[in-house]
N, C-alpha and C positions, 0 to 999 in steps of 0.2 A: 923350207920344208919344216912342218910342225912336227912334233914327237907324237904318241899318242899316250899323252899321259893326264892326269885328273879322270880316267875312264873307269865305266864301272867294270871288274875284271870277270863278271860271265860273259862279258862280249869278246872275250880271249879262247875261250874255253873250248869253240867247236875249232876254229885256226888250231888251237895249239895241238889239238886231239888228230890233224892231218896232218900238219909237222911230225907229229909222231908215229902214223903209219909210214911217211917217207922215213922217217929215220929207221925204222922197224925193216922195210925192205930192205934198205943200205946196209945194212947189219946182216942181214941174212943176206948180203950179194945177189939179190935180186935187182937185177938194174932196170929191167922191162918192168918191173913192178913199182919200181921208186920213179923210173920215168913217168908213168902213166900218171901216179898220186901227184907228184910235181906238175904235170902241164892243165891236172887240173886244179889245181891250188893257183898257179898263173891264170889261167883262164879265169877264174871266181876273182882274183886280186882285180883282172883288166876291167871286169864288167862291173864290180864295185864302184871301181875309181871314175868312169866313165857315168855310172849315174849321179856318183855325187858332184861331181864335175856339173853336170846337168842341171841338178838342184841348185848346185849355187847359183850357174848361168841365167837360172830362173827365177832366183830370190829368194829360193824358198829354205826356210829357216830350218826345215829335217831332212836329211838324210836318208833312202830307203834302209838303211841299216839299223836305225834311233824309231824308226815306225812299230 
């Protein structure tokens, strides 16, 4: 497993910004609402990982994320 580090850090910025609506629900005991933000924060991780998975399997040197 690599770290993600040497990155430039606005590629942080919108992740960290949903982090923080889930945190924001959790805090206010909203669970259906922290649920929701979570399985789509997983969903956008799985389909990430999945294309870059892709791109490597294919050779190709970027990332849909680095485009």
């Amino acid at each position: 497993m690599r770290l993600q580090r040497n990155k430039d850090p606005s590629l942080f910025s919108v992740p960290l910004a949903d982090h923080q609506r889930v945190y924001r629900a959790i805090e206010q005991q909203n669970g259906e609402q922290a649920g929701t933000y979570m399985a789509t924060l997983v969903n956008d991780a799985l389909h990430d990982t999945i294309a870059a998975l892709r791109h490597k399997r294919s050779g190709s040197a970027t990332t849909p994320a680095q485009k």
